[in-house]
C-alpha positions in Angstrom: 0.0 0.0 0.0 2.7 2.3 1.0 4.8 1.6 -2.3 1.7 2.2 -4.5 1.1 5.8 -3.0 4.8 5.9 -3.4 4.4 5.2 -7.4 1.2 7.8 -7.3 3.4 10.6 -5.7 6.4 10.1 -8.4 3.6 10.0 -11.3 2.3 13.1 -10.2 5.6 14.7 -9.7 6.2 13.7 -13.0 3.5 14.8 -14.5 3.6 18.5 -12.7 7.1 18.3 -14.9 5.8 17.3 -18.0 3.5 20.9 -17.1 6.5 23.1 -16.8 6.2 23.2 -13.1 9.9 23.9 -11.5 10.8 21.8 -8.1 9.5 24.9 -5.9 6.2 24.7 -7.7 5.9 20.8 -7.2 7.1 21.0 -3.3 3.9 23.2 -3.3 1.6 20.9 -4.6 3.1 17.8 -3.4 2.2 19.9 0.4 -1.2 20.5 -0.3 -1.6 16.8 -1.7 -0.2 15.5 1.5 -2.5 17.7 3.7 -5.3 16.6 1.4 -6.0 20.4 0.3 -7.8 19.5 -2.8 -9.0 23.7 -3.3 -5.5 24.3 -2.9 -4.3 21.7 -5.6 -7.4 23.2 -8.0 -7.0 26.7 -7.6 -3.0 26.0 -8.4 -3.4 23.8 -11.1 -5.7 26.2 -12.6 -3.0 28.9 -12.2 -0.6 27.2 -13.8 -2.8 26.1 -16.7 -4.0 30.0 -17.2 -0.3 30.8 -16.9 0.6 28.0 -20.2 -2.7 29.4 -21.8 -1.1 32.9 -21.7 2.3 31.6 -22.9 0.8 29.5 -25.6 -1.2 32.8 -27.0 2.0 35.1 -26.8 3.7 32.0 -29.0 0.6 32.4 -31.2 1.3 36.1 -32.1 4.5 35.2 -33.4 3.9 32.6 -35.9 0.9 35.2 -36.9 3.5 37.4 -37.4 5.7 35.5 -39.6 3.3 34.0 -41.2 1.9 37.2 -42.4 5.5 38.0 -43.8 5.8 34.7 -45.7 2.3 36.1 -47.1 3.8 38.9 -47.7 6.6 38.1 -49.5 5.0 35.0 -51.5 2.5 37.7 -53.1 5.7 40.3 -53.8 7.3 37.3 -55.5 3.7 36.5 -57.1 3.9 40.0 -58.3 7.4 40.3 -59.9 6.6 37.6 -61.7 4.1 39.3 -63.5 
């Protein structure tokens, strides 16, 4: 019983690294798992996802931005060969 929480704990770390969570952040969570704060693990899983979301949009603007040059340049070179 004790080796199979054991294994739970080291999947979960695992998987709070596979999120992008840095040791500090995981020593957080792994607290309020032990101390069975489930509002605590929500509200800082939900953090941390709103904090990837806001990541993964800034990311976003940038291929939008180079995409719209390699639009821009594929009609210029559209154009010249006219």
């Amino acid at each position: 019983m004790q080796s199979q929480k054991f294994v739970q704990e080291l999947q979960i770390m695992r998987n709070l690294q596979d999120a992008g969570c840095n040791n500090e952040q995981i020593y957080c969570f792994m607290q309020y798992l032990e101390n069975k704060d489930y509002k605590k693990q929500v509200h800082f899983l939900k953090c941390h996802r709103c904090i990837l979301k806001e990541d993964m949009h800034e990311v976003q603007k940038k291929i939008d931005c180079l995409d719209y040059l390699l639009y821009s340049l594929k009609k210029e070179e559209q154009n010249h060969e006219l």
